[in-house]
N, C-alpha and C positions, 0 to 999 in steps of 0.2 A: 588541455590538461585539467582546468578545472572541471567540466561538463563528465571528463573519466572520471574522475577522483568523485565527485556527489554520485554520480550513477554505481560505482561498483564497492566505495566505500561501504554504508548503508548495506548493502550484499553479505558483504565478507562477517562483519558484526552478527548481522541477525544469523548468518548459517553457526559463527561463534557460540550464540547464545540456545538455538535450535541443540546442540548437540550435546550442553550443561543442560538443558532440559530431558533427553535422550541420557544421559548420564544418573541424573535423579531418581529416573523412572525407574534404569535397571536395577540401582542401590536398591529402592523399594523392591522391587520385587523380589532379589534376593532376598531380602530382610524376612518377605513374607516366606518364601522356602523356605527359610533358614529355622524361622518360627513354626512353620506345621511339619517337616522334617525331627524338630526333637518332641514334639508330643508324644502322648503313649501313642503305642498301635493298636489299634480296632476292629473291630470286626463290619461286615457290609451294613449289618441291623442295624449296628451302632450308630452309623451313619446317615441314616434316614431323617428326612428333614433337614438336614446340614447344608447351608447355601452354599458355603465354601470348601471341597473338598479338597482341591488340589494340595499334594505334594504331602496328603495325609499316612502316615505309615499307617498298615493295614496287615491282620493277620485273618487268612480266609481258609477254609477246612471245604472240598467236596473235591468234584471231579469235573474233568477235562471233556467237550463233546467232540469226542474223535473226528465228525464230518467239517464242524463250522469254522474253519482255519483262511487266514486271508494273508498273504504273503506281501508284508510291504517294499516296494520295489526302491532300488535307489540307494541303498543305505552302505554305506562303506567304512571302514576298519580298517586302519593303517595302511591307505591306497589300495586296499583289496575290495574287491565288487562282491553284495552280497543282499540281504534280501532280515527284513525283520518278520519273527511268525507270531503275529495277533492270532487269539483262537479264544473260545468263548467258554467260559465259565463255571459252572453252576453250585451255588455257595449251598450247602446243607443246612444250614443253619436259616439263614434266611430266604433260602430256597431264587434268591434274585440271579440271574444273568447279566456276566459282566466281559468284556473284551479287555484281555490280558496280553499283554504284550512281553514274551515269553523270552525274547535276548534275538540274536543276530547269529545268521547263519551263513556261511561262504557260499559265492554261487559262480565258480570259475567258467564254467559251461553253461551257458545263456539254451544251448538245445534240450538242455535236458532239464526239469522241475524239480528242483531239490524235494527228496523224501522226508517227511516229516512225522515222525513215531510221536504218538503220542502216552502219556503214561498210567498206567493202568490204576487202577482203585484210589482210595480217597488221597487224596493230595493235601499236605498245611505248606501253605504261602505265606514268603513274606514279600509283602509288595510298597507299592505308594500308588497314591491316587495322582492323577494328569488332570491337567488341563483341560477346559473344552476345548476341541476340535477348532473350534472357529477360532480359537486365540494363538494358535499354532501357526507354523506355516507350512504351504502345499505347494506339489511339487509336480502338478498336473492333476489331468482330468480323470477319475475315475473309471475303469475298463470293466465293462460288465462281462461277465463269461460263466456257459454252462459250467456245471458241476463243480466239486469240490477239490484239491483247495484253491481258490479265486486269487490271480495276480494285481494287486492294487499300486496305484502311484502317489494315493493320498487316502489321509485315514478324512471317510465320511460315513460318522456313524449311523449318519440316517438310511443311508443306501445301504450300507452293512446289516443293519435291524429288517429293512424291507427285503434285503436279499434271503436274510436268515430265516425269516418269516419265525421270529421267537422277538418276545419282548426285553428289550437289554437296556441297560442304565443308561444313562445319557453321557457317560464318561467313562476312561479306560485307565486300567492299573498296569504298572510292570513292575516283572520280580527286582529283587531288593538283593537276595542271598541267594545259593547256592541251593537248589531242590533236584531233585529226579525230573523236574518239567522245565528248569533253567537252560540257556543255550549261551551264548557268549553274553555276559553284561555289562559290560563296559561301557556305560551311557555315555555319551557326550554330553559334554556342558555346553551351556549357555553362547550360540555363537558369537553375540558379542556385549564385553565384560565395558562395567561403567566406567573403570577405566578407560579404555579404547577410547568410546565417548570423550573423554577429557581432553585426551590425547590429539583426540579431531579436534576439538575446541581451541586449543591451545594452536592449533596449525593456522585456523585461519582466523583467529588474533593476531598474532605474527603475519600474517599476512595483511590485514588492515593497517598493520602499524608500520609493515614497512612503504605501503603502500602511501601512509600522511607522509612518512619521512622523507619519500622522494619527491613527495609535492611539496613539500618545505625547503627541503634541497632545491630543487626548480624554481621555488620561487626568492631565495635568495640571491642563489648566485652570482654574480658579478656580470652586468652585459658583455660578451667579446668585442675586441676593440673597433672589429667593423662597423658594428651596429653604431658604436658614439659618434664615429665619423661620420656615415651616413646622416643621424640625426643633425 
């Protein structure tokens, strides 16, 4: 009993403490959304130079390139199967190329490639600026395929830039409001909230402690009366 209790005690703690760390993180990070979410919104120009874009609101003025569209595979809406449509950019103003991530589309029939209209003359967005790529999570291997518009399983901008053979910012926007180029936006949050985190913390403290308890238990208890005889 002792040899358990040093062996998985020590365990139970540090996964405790592992997960108020994991809890910390997320606070901050919201904190950080929470803080470039109410900034003003910007324009691509405006942004240049800027280490930290994410989660920057952004207002962008040009047009849509009807071929460069990559269909993110994977992506579901109230148990319903369905597909996100990234498609690329082209800001008037600053003339930069950007991968926009335009909302979520239903895609009941896997045989057939959902149609994707794109909209015609100068377009104003409201969007936010994303994350880099690599701080996301993916959801498999990249699928490369002739022609236009390309089925993906994970957003990699580098492969996307080399497929596109155009040069594109190093990070992607999705709309914000309701436009002629909007499609379902209902983002999802955060899969998991620093709450939760706590909430795991708290589990396996409780576990630790109930774990001393029965070793204090077991080691109090009273020997059964064969054992005194025996002695």
């Amino acid at each position: 009993m002792t040899a358990f209790v040093a062996f998985f005690l020590p365990i139970l703690v540090i996964l405790g403490f592992w997960q108020l760390d994991r809890a910390e993180e997320k606070r901050q990070m919201q904190a950080r959304m929470d803080q470039s979410r109410s900034a003003v919104a910007v324009s691509l120009g405006e942004l240049q130079g800027t280490e930290n874009v994410a989660w920057r609101p952004l207002q962008m003025q040009g047009i849509f390139d009807p071929e460069l569209i990559w269909l993110l595979d994977n992506r579901t809406r109230d148990g319903q199967a369905g597909l996100e449509v990234l498609q690329v950019f082209i800001d008037s103003d600053s003339s930069q190329r950007l991968v926009v991530n335009r909302g979520w589309l239903p895609w009941p029939d896997r045989r057939d490639v959902p149609v994707v209209s794109t909209p015609r003359g100068t377009q104003r967005l409201d969007g936010e600026a994303l994350p880099p790529t690599e701080a996301g999570f993916t959801l498999g291997e990249t699928h490369v395929q002739p022609g236009w518009p390309k089925l993906i399983t994970r957003v990699d901008l580098d492969a996307m830039t080399q497929a596109s053979g155009e040069s594109l910012l190093p990070w992607m926007a999705r709309l914000r409001t309701g436009s002629d180029a909007a499609l379902t936006l209902d983002w999802p949050a955060l899969p998991t909230t620093s709450s939760k985190h706590t909430a795991y913390a708290v589990q396996w403290f409780a576990l630790a402690l109930a774990l001393l308890a029965l070793f204090v238990w077991a080691g109090l208890r009273p020997e059964p009366p064969e054992n005194k005889k025996n002695a």
